[in-house]
DSSP file (Angstrom, degrees, kcal/mol; ACC not computed):
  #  RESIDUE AA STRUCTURE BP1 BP2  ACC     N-H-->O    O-->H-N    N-H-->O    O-->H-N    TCO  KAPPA ALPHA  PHI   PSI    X-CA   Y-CA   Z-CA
    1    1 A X              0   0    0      0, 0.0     2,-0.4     0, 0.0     0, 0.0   0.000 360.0 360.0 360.0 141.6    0.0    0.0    0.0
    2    2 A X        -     0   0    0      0, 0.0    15,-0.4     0, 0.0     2,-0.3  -0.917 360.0-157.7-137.1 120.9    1.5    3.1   -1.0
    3    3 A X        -     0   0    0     -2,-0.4     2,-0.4    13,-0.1    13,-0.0  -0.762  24.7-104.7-115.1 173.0    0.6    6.5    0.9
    4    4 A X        -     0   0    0     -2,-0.3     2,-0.3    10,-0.1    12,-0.1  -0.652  33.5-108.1-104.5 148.4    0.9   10.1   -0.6
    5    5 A X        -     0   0    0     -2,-0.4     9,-0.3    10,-0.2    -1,-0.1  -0.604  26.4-115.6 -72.2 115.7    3.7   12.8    0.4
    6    6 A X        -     0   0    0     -2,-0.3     2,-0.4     7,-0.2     7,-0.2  -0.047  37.9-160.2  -2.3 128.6    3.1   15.2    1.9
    7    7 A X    >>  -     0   0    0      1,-0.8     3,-0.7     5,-0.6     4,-0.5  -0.917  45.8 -37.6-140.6 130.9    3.7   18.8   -0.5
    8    8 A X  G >4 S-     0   0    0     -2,-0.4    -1,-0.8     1,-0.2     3,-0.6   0.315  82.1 -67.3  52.1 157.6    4.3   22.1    0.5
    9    9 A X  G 34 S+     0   0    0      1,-0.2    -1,-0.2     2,-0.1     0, 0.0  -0.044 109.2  89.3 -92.7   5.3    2.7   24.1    3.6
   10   10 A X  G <4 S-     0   0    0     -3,-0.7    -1,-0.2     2,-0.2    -2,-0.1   0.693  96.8-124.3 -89.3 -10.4   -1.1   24.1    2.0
   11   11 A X    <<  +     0   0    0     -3,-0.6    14,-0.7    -4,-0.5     2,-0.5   0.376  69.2 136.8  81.4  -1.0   -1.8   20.5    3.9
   12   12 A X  B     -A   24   0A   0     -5,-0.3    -5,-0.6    12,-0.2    -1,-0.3  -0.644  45.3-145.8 -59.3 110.1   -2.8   19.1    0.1
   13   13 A X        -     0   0    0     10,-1.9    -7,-0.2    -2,-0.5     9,-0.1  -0.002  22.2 -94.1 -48.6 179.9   -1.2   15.5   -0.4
   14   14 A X        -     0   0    0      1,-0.3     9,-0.5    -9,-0.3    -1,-0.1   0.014  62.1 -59.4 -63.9 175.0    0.1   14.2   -3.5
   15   15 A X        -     0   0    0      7,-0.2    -1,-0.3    -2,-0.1     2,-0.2  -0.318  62.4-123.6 -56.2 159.9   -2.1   11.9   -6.2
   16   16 A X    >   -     0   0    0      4,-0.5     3,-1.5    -3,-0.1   -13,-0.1  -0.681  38.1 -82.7-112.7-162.1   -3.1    8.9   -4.4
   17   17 A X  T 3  S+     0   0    0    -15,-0.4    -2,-0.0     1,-0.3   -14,-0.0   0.281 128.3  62.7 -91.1  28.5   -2.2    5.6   -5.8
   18   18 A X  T 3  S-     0   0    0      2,-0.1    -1,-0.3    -2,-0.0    -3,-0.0  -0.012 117.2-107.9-113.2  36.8   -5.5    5.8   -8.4
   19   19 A X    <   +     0   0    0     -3,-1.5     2,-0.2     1,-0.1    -2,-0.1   0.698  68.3 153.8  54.9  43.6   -4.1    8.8   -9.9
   20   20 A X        -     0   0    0      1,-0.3    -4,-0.5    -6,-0.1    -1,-0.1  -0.394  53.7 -72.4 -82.3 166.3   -6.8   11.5   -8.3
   21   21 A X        -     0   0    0     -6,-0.2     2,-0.5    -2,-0.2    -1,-0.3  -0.175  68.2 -97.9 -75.7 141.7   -6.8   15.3   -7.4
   22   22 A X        -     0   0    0     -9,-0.1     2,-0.4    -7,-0.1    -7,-0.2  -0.544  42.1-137.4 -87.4 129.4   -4.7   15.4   -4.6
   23   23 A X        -     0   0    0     -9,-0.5   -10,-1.9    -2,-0.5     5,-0.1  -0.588  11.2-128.7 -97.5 136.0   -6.7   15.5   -1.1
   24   24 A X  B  >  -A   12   0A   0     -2,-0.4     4,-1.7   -12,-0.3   -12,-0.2   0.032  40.0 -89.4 -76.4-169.8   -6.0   17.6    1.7
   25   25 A X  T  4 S+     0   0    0    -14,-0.7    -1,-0.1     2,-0.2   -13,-0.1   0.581 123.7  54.1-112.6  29.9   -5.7   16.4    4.9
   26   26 A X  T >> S+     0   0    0      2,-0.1     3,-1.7     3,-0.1     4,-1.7   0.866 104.2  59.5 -76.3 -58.5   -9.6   16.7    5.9
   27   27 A X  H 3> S+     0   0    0      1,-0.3     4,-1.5     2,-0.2    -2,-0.2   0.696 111.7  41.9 -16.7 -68.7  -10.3   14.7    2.9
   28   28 A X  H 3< S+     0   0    0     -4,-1.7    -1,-0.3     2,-0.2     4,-0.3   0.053 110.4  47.8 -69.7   5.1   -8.3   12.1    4.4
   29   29 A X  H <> S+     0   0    0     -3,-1.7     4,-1.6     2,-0.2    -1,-0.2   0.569 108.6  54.4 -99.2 -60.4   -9.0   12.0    7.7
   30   30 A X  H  X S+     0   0    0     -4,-1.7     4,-3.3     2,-0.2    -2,-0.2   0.938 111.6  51.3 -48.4 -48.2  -13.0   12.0    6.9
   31   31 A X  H  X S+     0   0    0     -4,-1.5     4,-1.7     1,-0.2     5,-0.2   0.992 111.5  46.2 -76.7 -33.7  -12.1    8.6    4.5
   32   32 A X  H  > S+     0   0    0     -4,-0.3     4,-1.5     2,-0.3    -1,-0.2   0.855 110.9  53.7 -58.2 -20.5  -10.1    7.0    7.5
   33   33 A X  H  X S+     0   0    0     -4,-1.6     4,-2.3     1,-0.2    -1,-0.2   0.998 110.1  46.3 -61.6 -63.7  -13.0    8.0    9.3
   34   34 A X  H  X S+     0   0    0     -4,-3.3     4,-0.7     2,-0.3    -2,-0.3   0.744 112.6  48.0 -53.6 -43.1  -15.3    6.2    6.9
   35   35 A X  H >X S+     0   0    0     -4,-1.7     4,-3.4     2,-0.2     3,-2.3   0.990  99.6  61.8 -48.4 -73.9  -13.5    3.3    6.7
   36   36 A X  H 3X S+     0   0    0     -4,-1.5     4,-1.1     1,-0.3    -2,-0.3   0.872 112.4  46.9 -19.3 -44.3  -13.1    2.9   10.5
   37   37 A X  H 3< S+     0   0    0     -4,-2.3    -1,-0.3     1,-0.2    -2,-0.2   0.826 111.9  45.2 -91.1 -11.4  -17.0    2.6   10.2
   38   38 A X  H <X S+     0   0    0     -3,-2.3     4,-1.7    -4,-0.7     5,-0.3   0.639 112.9  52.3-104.7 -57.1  -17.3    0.3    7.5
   39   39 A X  H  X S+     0   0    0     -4,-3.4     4,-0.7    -5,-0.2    -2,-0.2   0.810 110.9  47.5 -66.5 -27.3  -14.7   -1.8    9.0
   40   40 A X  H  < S+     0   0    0     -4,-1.1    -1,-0.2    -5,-0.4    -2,-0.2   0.403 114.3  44.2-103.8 -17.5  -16.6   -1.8   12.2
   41   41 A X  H >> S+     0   0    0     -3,-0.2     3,-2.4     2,-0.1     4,-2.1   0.953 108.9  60.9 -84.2 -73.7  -20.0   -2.7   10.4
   42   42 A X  H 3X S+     0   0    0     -4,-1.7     4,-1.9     1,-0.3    -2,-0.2   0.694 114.3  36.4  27.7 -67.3  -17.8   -5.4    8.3
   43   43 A X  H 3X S+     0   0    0     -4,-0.7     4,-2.3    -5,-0.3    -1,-0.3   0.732 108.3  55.8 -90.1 -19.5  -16.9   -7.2   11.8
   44   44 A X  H <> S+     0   0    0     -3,-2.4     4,-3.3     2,-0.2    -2,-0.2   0.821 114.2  45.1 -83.1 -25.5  -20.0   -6.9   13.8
   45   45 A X  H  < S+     0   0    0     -4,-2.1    -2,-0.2     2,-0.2    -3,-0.2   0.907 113.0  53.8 -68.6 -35.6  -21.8   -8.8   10.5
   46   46 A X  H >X S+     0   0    0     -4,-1.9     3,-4.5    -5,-0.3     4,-1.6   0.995 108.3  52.7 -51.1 -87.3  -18.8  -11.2   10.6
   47   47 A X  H 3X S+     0   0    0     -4,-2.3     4,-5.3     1,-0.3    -2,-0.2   0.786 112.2  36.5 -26.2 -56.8  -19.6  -11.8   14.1
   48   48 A X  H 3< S+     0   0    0     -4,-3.3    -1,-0.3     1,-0.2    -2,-0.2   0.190 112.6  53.7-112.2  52.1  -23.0  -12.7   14.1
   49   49 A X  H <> S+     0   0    0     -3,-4.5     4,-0.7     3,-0.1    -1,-0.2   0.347 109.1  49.1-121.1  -0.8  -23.1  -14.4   11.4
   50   50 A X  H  X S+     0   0    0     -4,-1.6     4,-0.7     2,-0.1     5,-0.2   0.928 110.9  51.9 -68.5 -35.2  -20.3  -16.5   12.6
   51   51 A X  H  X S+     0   0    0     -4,-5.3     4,-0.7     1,-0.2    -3,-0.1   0.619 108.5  59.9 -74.6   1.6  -22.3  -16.9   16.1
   52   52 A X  H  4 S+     0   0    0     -5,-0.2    -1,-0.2     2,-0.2     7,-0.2   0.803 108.9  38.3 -67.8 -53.6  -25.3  -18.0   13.7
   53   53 A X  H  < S+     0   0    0     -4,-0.7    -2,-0.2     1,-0.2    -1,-0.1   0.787 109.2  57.0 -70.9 -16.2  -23.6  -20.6   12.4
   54   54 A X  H  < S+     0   0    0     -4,-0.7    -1,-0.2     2,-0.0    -2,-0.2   0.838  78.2 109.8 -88.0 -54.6  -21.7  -22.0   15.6
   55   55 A X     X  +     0   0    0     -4,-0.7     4,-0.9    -5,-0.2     0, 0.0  -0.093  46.6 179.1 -32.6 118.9  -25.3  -22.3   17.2
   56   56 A X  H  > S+     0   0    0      2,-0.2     4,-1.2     3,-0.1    -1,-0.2   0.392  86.3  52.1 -74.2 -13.3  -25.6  -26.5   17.3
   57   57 A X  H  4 S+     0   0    0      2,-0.2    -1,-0.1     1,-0.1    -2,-0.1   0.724 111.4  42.9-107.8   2.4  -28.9  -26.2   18.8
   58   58 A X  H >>>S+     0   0    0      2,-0.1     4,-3.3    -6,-0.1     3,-1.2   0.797 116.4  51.4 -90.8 -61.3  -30.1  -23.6   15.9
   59   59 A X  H 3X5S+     0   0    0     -4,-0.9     4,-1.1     1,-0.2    -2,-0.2   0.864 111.5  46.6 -44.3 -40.7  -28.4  -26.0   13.4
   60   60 A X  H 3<5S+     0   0    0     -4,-1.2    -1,-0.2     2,-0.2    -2,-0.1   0.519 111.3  51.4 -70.6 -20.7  -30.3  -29.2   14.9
   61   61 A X  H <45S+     0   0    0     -3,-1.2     3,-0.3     1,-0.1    -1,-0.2   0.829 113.3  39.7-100.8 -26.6  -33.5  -27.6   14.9
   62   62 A X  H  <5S+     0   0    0     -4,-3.3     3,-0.3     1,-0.1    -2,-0.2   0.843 126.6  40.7 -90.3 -14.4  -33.5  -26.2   10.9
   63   63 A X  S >X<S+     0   0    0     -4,-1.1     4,-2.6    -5,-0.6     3,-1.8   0.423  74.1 131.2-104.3  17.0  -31.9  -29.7    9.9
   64   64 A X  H 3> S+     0   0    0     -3,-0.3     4,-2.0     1,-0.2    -1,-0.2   0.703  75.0  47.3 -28.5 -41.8  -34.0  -32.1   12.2
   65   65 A X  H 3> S+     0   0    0     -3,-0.3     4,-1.6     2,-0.2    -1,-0.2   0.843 111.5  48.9 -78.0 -30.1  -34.9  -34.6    9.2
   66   66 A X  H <> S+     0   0    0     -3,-1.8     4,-2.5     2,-0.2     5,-0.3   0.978 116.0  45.8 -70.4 -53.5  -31.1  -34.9    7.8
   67   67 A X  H >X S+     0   0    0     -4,-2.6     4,-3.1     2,-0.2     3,-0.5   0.974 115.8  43.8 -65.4 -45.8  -29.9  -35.6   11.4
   68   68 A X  H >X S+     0   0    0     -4,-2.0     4,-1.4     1,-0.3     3,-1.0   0.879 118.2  52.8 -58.5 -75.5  -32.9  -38.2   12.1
   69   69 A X  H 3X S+     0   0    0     -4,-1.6     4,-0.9     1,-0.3    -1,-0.3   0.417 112.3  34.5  32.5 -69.1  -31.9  -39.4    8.8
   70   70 A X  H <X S+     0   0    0     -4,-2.5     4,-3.0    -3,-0.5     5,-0.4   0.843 116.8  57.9 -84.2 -45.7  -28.2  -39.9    9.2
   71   71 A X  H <X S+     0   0    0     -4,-3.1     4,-1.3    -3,-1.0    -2,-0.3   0.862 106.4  53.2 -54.5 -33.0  -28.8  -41.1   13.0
   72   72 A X  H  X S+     0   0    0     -4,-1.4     4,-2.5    -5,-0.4    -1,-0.2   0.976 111.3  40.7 -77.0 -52.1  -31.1  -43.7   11.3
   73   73 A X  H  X S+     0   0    0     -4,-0.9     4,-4.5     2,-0.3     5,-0.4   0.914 112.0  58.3 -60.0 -54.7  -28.2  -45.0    8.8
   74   74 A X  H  X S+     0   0    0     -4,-3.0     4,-0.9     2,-0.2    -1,-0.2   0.869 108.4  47.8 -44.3 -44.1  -25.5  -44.8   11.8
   75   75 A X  H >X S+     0   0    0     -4,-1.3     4,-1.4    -5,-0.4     3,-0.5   0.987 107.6  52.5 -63.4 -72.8  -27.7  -47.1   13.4
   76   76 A X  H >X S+     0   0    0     -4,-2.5     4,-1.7     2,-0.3     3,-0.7   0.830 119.2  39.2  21.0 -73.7  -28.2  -49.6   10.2
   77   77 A X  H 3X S+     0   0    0     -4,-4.5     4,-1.0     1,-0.3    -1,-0.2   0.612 114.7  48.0-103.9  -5.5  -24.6  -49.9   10.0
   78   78 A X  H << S+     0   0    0     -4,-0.9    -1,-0.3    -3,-0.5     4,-0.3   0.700 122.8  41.8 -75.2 -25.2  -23.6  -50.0   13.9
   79   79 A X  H XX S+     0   0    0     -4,-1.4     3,-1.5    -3,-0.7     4,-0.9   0.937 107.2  57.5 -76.9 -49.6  -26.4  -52.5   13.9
   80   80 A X  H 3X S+     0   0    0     -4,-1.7     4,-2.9     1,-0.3     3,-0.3   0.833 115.2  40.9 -79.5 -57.9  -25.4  -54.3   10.7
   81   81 A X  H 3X S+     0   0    0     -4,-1.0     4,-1.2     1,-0.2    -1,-0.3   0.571 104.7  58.1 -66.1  -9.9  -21.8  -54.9   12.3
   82   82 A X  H <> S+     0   0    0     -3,-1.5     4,-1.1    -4,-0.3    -2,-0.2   0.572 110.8  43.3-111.2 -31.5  -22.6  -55.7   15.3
   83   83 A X  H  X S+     0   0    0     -4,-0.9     4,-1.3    -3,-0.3     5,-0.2   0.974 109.0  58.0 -62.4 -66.3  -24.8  -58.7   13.8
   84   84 A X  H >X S+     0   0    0     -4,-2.9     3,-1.2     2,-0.2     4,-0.8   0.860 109.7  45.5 -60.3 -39.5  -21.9  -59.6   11.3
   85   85 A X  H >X S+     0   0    0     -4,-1.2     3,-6.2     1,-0.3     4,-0.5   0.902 111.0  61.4 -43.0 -84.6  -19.1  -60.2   14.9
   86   86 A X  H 3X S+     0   0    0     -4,-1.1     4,-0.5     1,-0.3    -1,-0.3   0.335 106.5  31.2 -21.0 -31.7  -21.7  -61.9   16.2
   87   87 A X  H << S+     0   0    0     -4,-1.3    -1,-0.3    -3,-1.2    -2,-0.2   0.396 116.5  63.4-113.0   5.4  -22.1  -64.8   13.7
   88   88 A X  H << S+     0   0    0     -3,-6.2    -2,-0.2    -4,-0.8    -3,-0.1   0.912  95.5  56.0 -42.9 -61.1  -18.4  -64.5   13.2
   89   89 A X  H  <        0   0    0     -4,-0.5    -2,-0.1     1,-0.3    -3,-0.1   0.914 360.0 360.0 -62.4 -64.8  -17.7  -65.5   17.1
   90   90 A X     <        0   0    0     -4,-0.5    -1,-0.3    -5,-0.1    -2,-0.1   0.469 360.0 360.0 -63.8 360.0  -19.8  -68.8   16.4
């Protein structure tokens, strides 16, 4: 990232690195500003959409039939093995 120089005693920067009218240094203060809030929006959406996703008991409740589903098959093949030792042994 590349920031602009300073010029001369008027507080006006240099181009910035998209080749634009060179901004003084409210202009640049106001976009750090704007970022800062952006950035701050950016991380609280981050947040809850991570603690959305973490939820197990939010997950369990919109995917009830997949889990009964898969619990059902887990079962099958824990059963299904449990058969096949069993007439091994004899």
């Amino acid at each position: 990232m590349s920031y602009p120089e300073p010029t001369g005693s008027s507080g006006a920067v240099g181009p910035t690195s998209t080749g634009t009218e060179p901004r003084n240094s409210e202009q640049i203060r106001r976009d750090i500003q704007d970022q800062r809030e952006h950035l701050g929006h950016s991380v609280e959406a981050l947040r809850d959409r991570v603690t959305e996703l973490t939820d197990w008991r939010r997950q369990a409740r919109e995917h009830r039939d997949e889990l009964l589903i898969g619990a059902a098959v887990a079962g099958f093949v824990i059963g299904g093995m449990a058969m096949l030792r069993r007439r091994r042994r004899r």
